[in-house]
Backbone bond lengths (Angstrom), bond angles and torsions (degrees), N, CA, C in turn:
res aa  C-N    CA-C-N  psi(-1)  N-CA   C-N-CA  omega(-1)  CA-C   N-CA-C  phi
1 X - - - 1.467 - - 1.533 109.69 -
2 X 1.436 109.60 160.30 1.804 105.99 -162.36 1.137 87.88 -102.17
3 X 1.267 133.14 146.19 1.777 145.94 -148.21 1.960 83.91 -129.03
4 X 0.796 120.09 85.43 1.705 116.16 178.07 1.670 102.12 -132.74
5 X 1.261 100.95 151.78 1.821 101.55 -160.47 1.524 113.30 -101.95
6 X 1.445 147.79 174.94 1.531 140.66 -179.57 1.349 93.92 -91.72
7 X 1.309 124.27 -23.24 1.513 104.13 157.19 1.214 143.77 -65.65
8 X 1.570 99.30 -37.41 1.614 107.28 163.16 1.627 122.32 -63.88
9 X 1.529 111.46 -17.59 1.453 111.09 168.56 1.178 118.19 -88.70
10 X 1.025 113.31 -35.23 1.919 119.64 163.59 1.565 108.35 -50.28
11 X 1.425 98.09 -64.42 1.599 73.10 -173.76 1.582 127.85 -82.89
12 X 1.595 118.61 9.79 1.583 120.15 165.50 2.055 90.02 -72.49
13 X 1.084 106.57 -60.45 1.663 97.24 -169.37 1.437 107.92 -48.31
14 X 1.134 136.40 -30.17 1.284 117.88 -172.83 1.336 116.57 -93.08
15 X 2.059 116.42 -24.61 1.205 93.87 164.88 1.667 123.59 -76.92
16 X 1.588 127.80 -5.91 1.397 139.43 150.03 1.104 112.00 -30.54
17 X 1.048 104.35 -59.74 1.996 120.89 -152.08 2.150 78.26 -86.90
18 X 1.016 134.45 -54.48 1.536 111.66 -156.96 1.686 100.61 -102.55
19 X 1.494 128.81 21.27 1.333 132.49 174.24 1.472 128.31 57.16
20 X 1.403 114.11 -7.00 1.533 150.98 142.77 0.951 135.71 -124.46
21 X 1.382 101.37 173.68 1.790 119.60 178.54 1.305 117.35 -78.46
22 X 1.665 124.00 -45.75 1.217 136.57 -179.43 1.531 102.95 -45.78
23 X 1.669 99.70 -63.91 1.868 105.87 -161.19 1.480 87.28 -54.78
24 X 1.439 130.50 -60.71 1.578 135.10 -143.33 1.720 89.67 -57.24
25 X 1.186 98.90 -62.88 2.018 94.87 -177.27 1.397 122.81 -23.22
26 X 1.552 103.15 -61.02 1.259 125.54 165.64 1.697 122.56 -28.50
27 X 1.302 112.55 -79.48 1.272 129.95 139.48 1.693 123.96 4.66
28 X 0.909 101.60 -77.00 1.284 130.75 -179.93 1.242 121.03 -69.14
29 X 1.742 122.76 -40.22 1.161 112.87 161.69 2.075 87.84 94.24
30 X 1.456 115.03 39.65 0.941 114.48 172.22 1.810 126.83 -164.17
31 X 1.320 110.07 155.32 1.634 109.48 -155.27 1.850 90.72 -60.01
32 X 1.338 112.28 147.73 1.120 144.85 -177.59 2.004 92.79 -67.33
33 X 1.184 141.55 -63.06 1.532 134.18 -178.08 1.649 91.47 -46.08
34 X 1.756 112.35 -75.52 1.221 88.26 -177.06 1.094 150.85 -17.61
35 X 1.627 125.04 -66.07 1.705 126.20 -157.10 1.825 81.46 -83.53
36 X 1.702 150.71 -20.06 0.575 124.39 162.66 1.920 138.46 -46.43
37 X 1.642 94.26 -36.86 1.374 105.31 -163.65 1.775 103.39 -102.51
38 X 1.607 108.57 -0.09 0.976 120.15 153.63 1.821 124.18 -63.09
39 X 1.549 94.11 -64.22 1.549 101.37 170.86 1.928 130.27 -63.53
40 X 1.253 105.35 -20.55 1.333 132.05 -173.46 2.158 93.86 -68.62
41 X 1.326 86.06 -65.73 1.888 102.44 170.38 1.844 103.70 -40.28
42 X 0.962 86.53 -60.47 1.490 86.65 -163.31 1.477 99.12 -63.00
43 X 1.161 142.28 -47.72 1.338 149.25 160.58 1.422 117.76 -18.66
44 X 1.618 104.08 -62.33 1.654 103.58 170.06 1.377 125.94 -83.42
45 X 1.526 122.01 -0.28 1.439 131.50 171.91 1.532 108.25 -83.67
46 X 1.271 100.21 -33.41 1.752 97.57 162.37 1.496 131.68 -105.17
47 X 1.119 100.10 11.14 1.812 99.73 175.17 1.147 104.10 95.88
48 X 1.082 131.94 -51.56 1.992 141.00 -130.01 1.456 108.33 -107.27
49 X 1.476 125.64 142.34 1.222 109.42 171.54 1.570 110.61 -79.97
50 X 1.123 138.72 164.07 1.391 116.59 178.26 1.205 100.71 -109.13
51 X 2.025 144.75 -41.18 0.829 146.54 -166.44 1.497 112.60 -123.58
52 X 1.322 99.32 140.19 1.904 104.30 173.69 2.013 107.31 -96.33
53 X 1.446 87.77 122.41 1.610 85.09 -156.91 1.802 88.89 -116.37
54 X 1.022 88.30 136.09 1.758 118.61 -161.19 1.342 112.37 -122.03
55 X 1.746 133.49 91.96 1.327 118.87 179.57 1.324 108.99 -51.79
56 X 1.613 114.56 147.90 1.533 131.06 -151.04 0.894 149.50 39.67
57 X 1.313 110.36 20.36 1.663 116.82 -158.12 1.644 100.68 -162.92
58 X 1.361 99.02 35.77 1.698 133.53 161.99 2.077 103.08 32.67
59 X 0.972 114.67 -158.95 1.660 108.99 -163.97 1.676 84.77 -107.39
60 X 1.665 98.48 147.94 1.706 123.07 147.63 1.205 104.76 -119.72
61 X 1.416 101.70 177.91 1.572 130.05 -167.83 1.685 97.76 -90.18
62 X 1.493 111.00 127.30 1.608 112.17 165.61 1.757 94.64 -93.70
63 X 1.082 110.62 153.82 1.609 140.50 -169.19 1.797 96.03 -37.03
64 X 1.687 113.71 -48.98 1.344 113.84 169.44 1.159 115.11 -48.90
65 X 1.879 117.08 -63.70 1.359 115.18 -168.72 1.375 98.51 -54.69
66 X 1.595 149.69 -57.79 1.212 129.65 -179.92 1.508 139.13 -10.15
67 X 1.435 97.34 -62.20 1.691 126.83 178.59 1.545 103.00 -59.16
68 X 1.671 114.68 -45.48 1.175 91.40 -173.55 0.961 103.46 -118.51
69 X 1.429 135.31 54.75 1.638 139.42 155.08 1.600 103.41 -84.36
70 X 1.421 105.70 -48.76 1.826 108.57 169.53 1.286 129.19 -60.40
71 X 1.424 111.00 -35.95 1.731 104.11 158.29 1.070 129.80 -72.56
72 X 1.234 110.11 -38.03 1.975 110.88 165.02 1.057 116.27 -57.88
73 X 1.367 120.82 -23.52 1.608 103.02 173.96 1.442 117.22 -81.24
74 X 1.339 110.72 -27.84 1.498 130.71 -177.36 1.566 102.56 -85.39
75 X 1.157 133.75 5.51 1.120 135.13 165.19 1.622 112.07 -106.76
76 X 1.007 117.47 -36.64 1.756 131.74 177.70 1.305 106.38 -79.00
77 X 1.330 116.86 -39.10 1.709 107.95 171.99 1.581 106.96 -82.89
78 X 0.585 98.79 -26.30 2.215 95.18 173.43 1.586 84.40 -74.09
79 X 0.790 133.53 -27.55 2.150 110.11 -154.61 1.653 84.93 -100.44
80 X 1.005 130.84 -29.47 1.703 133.10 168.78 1.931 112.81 -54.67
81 X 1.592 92.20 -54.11 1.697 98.23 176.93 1.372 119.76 -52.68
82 X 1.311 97.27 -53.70 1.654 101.19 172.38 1.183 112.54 -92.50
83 X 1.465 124.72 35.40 2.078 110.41 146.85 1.294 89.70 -98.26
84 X 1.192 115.44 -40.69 1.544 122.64 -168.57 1.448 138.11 -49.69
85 X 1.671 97.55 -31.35 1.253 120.29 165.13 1.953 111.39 -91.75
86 X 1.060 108.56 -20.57 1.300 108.42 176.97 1.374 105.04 -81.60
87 X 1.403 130.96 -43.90 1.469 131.86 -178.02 1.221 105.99 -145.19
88 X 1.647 116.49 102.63 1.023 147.55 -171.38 1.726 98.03 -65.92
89 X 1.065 128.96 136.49 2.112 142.09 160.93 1.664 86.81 -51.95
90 X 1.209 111.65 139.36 1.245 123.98 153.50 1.503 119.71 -135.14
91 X 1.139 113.99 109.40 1.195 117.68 161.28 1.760 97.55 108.78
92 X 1.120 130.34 156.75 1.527 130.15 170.07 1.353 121.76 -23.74
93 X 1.092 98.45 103.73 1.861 117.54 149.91 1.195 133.32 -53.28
94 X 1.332 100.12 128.96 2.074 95.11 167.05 1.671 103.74 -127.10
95 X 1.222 87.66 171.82 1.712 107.90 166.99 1.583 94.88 129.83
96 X 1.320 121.68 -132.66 1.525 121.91 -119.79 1.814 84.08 -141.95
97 X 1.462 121.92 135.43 1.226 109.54 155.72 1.473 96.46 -144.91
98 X 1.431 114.40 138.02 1.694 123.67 160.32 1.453 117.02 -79.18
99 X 1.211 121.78 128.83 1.339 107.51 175.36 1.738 107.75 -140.68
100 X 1.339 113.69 123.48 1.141 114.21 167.82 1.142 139.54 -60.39
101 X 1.374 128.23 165.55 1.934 102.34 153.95 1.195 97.23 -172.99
102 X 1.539 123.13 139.86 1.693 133.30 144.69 1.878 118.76 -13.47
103 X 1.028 110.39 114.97 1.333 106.59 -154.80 1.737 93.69 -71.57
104 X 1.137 124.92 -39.11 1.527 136.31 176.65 1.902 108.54 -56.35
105 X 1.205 102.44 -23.94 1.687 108.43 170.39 1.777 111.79 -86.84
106 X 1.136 97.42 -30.11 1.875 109.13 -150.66 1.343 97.34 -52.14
107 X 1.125 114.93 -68.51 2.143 112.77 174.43 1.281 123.26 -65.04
108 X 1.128 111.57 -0.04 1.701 107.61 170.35 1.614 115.36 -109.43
109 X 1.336 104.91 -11.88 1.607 105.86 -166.15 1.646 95.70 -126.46
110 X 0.845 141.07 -51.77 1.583 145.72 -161.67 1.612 113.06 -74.61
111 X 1.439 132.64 -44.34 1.399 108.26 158.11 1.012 156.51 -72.02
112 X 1.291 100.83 -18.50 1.428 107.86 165.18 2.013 110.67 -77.62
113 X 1.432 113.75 -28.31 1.489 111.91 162.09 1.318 101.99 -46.15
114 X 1.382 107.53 -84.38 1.412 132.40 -162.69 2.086 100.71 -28.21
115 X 1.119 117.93 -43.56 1.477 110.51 -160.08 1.423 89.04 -91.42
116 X 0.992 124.55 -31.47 2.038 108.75 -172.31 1.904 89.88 -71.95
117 X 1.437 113.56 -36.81 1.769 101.44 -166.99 1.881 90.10 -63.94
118 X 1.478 121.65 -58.76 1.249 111.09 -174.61 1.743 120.25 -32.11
119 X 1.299 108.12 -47.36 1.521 115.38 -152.39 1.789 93.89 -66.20
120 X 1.644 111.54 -38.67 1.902 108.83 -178.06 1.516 90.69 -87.46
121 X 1.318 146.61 -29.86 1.509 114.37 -171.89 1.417 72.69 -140.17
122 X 1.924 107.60 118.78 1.250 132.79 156.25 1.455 131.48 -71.98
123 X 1.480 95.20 -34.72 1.361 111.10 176.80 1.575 131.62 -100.14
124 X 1.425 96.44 7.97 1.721 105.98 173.02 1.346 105.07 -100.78
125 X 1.285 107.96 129.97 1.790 134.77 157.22 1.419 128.59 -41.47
126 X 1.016 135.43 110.32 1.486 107.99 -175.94 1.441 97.48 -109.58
127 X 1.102 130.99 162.94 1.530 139.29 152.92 1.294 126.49 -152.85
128 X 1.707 81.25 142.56 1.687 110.14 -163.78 1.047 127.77 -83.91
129 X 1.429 127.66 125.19 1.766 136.13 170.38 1.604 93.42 -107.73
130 X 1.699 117.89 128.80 1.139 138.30 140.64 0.958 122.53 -84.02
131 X 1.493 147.43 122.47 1.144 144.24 142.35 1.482 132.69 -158.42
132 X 1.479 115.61 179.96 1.967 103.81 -174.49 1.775 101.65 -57.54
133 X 1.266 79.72 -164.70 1.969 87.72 167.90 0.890 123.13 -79.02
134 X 1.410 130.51 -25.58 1.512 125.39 170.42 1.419 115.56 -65.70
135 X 1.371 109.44 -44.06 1.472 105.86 -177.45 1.423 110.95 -71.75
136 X 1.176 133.49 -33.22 1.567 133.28 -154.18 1.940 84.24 -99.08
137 X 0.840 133.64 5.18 1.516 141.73 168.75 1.743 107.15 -77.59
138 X 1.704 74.88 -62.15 2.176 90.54 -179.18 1.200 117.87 -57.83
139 X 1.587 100.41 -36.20 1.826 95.03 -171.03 1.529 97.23 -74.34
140 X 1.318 145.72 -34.43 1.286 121.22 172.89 1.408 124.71 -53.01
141 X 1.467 105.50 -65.60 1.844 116.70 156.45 1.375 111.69 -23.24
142 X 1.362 105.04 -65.41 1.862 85.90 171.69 1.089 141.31 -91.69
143 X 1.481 116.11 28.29 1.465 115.12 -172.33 1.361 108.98 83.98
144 X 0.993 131.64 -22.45 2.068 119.88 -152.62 1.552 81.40 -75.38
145 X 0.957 137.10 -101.51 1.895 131.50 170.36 1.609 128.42 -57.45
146 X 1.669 94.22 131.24 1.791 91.40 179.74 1.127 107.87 -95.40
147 X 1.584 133.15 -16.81 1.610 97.33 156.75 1.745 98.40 -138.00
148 X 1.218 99.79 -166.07 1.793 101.17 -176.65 1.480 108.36 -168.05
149 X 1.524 106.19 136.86 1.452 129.69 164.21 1.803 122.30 -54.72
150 X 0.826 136.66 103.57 1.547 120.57 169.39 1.430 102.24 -168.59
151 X 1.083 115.30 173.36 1.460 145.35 177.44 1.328 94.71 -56.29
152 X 1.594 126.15 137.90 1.619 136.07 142.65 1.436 104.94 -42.15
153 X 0.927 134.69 -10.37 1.473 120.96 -171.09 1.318 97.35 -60.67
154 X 1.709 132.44 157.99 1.335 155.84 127.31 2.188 85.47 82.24
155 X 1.309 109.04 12.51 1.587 100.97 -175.06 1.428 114.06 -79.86
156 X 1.195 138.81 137.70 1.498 130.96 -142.65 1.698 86.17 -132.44
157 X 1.791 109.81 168.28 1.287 126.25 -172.97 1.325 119.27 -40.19
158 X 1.665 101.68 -44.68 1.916 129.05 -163.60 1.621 98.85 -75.06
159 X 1.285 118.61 18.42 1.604 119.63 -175.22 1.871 93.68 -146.79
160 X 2.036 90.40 112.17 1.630 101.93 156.89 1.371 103.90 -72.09
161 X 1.575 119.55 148.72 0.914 124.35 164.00 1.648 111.06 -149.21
162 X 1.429 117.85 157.35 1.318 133.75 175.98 1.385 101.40 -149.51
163 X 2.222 84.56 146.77 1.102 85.44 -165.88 1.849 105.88 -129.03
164 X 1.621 89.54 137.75 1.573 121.27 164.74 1.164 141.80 -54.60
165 X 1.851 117.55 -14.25 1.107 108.40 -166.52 1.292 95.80 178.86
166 X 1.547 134.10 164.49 1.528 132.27 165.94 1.834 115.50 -127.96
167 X 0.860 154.62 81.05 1.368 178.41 172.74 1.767 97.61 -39.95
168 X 1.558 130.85 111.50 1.164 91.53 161.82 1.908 103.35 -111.49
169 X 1.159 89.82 172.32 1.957 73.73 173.14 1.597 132.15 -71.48
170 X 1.171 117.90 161.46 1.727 121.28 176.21 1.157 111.15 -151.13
171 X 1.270 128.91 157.88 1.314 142.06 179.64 1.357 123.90 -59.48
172 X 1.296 149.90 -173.32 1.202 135.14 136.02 1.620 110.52 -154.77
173 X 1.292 114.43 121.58 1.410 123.22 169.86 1.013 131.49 -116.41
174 X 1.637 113.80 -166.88 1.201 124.15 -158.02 2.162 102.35 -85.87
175 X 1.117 119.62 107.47 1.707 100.32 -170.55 1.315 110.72 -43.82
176 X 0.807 117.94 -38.23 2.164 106.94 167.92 1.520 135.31 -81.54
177 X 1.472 92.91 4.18 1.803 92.80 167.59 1.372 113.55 -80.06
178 X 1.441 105.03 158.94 1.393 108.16 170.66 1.614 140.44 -41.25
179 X 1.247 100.77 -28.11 1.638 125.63 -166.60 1.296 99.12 -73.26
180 X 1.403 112.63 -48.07 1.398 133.71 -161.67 1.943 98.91 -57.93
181 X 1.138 124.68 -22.44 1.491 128.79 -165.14 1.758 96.83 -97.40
182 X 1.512 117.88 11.77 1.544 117.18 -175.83 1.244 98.73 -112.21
183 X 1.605 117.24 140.67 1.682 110.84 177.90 1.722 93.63 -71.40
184 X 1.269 142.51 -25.20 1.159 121.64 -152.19 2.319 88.61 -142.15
185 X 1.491 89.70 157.45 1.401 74.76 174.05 1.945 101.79 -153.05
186 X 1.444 93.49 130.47 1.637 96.80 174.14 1.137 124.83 -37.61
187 X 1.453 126.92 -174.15 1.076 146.43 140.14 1.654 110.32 -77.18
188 X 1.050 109.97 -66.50 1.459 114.71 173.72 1.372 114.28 -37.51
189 X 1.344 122.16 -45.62 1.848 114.20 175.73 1.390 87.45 -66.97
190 X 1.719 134.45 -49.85 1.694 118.34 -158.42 1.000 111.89 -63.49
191 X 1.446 132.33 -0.01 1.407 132.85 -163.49 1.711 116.05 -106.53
192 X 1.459 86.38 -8.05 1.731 86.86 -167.00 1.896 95.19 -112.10
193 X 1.232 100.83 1.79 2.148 103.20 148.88 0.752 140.09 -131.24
194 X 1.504 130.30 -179.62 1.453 103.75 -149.94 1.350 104.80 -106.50
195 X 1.481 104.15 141.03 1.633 131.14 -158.80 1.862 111.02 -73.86
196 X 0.636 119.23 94.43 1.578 118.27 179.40 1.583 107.29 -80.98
197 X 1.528 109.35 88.93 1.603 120.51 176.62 1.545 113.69 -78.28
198 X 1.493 126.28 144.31 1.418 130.36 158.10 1.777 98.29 -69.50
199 X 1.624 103.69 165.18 1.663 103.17 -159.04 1.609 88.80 -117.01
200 X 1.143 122.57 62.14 1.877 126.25 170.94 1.531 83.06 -115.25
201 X 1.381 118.45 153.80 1.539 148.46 175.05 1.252 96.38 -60.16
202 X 1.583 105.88 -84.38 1.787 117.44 -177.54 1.461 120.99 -20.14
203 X 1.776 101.90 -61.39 1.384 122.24 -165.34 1.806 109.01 -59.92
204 X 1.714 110.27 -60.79 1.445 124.30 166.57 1.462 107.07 -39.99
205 X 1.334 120.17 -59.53 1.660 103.71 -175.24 1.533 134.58 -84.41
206 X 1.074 98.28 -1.68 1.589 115.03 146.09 1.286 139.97 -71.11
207 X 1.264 114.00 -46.10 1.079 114.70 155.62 1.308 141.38 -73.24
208 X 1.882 109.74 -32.24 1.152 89.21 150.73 1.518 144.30 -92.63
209 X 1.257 109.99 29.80 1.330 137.91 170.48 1.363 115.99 -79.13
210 X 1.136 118.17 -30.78 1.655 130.71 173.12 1.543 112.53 -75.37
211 X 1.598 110.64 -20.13 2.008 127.59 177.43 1.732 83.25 -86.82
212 X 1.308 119.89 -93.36 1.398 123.88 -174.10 1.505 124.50 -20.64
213 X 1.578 96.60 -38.98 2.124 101.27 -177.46 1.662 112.42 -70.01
214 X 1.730 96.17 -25.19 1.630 84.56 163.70 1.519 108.23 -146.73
215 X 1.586 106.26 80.43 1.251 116.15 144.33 1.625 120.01 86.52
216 X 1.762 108.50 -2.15 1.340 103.40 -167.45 1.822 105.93 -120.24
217 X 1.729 117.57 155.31 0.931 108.89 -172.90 1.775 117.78 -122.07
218 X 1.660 100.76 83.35 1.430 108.19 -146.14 1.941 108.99 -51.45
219 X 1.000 120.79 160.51 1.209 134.05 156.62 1.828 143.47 -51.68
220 X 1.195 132.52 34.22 1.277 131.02 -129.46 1.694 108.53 -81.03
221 X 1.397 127.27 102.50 1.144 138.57 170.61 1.463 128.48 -42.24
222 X 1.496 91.98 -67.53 1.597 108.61 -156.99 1.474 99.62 -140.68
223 X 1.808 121.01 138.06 1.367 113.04 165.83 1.473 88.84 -114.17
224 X 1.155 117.31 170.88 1.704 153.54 -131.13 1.723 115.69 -152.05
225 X 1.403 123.37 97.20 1.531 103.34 177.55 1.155 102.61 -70.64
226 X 1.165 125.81 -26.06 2.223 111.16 -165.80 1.590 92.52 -127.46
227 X 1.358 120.89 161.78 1.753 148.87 161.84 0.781 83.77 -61.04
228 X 1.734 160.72 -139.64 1.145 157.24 -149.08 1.471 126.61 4.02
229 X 1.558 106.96 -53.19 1.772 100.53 176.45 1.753 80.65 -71.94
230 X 1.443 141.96 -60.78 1.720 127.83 -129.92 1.719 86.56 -56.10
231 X 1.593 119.35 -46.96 1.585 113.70 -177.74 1.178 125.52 -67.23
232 X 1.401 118.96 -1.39 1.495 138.81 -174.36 1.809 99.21 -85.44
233 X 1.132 88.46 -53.39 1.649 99.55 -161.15 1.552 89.89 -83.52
234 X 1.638 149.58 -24.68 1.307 131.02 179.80 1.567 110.33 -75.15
235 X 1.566 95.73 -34.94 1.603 104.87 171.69 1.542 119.51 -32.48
236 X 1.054 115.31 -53.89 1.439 132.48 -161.93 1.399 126.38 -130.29
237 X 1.625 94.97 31.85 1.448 105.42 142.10 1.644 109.91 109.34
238 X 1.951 119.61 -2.35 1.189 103.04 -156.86 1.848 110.36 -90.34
239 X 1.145 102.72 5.97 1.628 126.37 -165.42 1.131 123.71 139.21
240 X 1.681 115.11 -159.35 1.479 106.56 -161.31 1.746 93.98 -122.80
241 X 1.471 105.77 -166.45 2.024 106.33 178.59 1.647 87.43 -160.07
242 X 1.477 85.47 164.70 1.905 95.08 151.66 1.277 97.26 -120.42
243 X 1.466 121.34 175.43 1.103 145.44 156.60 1.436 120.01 -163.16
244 X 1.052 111.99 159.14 1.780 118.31 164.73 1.120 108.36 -106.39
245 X 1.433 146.35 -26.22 1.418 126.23 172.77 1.398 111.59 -74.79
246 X 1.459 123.02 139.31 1.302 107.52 -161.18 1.655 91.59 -149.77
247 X 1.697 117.58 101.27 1.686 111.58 -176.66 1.122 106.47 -45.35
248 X 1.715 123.15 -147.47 0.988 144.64 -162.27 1.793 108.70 -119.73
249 X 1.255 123.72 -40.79 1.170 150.47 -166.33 1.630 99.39 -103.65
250 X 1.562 121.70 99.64 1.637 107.47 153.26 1.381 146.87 -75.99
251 X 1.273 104.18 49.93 1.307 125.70 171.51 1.744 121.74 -111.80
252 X 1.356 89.92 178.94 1.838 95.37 -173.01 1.227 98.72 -109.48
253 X 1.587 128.14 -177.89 1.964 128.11 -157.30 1.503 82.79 -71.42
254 X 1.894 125.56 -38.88 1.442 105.41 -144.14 1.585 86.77 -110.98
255 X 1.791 120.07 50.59 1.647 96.60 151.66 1.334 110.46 97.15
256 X 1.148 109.13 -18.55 2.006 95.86 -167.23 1.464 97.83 -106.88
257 X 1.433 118.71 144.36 1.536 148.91 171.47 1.350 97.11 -35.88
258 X 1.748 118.77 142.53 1.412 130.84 150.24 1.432 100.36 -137.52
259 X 1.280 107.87 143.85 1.496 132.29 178.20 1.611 108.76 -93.67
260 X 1.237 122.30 116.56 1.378 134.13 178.71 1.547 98.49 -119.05
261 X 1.598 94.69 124.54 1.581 108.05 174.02 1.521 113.94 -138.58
262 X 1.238 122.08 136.49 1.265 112.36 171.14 1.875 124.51 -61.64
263 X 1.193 84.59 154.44 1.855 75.50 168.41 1.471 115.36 -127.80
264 X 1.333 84.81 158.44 1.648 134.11 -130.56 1.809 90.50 -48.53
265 X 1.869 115.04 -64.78 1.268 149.92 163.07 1.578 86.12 -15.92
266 X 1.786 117.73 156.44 0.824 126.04 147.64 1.536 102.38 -109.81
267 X 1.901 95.46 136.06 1.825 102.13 -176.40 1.432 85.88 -145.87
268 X 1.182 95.92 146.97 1.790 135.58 159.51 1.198 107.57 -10.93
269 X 1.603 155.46 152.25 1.120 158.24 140.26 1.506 102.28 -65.89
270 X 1.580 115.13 153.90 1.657 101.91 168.37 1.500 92.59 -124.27
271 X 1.808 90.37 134.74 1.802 96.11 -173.17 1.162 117.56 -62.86
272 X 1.206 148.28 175.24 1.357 158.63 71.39 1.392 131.64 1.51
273 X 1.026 133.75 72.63 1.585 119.04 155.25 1.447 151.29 -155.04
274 X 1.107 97.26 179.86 1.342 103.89 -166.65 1.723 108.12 -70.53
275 X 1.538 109.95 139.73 1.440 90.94 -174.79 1.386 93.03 -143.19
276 X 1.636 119.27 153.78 1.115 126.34 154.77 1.617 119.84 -131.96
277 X 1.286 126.81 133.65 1.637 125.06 163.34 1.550 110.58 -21.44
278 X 1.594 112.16 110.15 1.502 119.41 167.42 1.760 104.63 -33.76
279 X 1.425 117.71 -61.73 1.290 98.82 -154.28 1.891 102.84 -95.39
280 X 0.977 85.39 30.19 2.140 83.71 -174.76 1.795 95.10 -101.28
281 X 1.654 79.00 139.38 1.489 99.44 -176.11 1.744 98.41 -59.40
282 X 1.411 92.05 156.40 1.383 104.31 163.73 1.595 145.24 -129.69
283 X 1.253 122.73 101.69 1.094 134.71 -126.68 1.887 93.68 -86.89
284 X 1.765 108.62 161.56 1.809 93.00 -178.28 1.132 120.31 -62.08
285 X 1.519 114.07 -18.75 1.848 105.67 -155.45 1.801 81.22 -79.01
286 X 1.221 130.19 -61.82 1.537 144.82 178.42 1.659 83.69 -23.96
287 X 0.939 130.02 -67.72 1.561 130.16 -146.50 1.685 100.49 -75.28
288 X 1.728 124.92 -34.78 1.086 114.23 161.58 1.477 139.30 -91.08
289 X 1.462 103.55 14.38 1.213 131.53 -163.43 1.692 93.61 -108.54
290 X 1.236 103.29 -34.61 1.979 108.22 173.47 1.482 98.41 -69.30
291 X 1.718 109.73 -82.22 1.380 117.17 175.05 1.794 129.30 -18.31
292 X 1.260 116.55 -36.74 1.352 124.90 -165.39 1.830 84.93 -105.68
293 X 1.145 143.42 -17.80 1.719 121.96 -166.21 1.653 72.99 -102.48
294 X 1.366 142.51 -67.81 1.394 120.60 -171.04 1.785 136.57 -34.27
295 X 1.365 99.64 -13.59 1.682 114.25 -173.57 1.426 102.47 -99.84
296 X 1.079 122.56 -30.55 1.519 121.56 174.82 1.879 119.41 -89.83
């Protein structure tokens, strides 16, 4: 039997997950020879090289290290479950948590999280990844965040997720268009102006999937890198949008009225949630950082 230690798998996953030794040391909270002569061990206890190491151009995964980057994680998060259940955290946590999120969620959903997690663990760190869905996808895939906020949209098997919240969609116009004077508003009226889309893959084919599911072939004007200009530009006249994230305030940054109406159609809510990599370890603050966003 191969005699190899949870340290020596900890620290191959972390130099995986940070593409070196230096960052992984770091990380870890340990001398740089070490996690080297750590991983080196483990190297000759299994035969295999795990990484092709390239001056300047930091370590990748050889086809071995691949195979067993997924069991080490699935081995480190099982050896986490059961300390966890054997000796429960009591009382405030510290250390380090990454947390992703949908940049279109991040100001509507994350501070008010963020201050109830502060108020039970004062002394844990959190840190923030913004980005579309692809990116806030990757940073789990690669380690850079252990868990993340976003939409089910485009979320695939290899991602646990729970969910926070249900979103359904609504319109949003101009406060002086016509539409705007209807408590409720079709698809069929949204289809006959012009559609002011955000420019993410996920987001565009969803929505216009909600025109297509019944029969209509919307108009598309203008795409949008951020929610802010698409409400900027409905504000003041350049067309209309849907969305499900919906602030608090119906207005745009500079002041002018938007009309939010539901529509008419009954459609799907789009969830909320919290997600982490099936096979990524899971660390306590992560585990009370799940626990405490599920109760609210």
């Amino acid at each position: 039997m191969i005699q190899f230690t949870f340290r020596q798998i900890d620290y191959f996953v972390a130099t995986a997950e940070h593409g070196n030794v230096s960052a992984a040391a770091r990380a870890r909270h340990v001398a740089q020879p070490a996690m080297s002569m750590a991983i080196g061990q483990l190297e000759t206890l299994l035969g295999e090289k795990l990484f092709h190491r390239r001056a300047g151009h930091g370590l990748t995964l050889t086809p071995a290290g691949r195979i067993l980057l997924d069991q080490a994680r699935a081995l480190l998060s099982l050896a986490t479950q059961m300390s966890s259940a054997a000796i429960p955290p009591a009382g405030p946590l510290k250390g380090r948590l990454t947390l992703g999120c949908f940049k279109d969620l991040a100001p509507y959903i994350l501070p008010r999280l963020l201050a109830g997690f502060r108020k039970l663990h004062p002394d844990a760190i959190v840190d923030l990844f913004e980005g579309d869905f692809t990116a806030v996808r990757e940073s789990l895939v690669g380690g850079r965040s252990e868990l993340a906020v976003t939409y089910e949209l485009g979320i695939e098997a290899d991602i646990k997720r729970w969910v926070l919240a249900e979103l359904p969609p609504y319109a949003l116009l101009p406060a002086t268009h016509p539409l705007a004077r209807r408590r409720s508003v079709s698809l069929a009226a949204l289809a006959k102006e012009k559609l002011i889309l955000e420019d993410m893959a996920q987001s565009r084919e969803y929505f216009m999937s909600l025109f297509w599911a019944h029969g209509h072939q919307p108009r598309v004007s203008q795409y949008t890198q951020t929610f802010e200009m698409q409400r900027g530009l409905v504000a003041h006249g350049a067309g209309v949008a849907l969305s499900c994230t919906r602030p608090a305030g119906d207005r745009s940054y500079d002041g002018v009225a938007i009309a939010c109406r539901p529509i008419t159609e009954k459609l799907a809510p789009q969830r909320v949630v919290l997600a982490q990599l099936d096979a990524a370890r899971q660390s306590p603050l992560a585990a009370a950082f799940v626990a405490f966003a599920r109760e609210k």
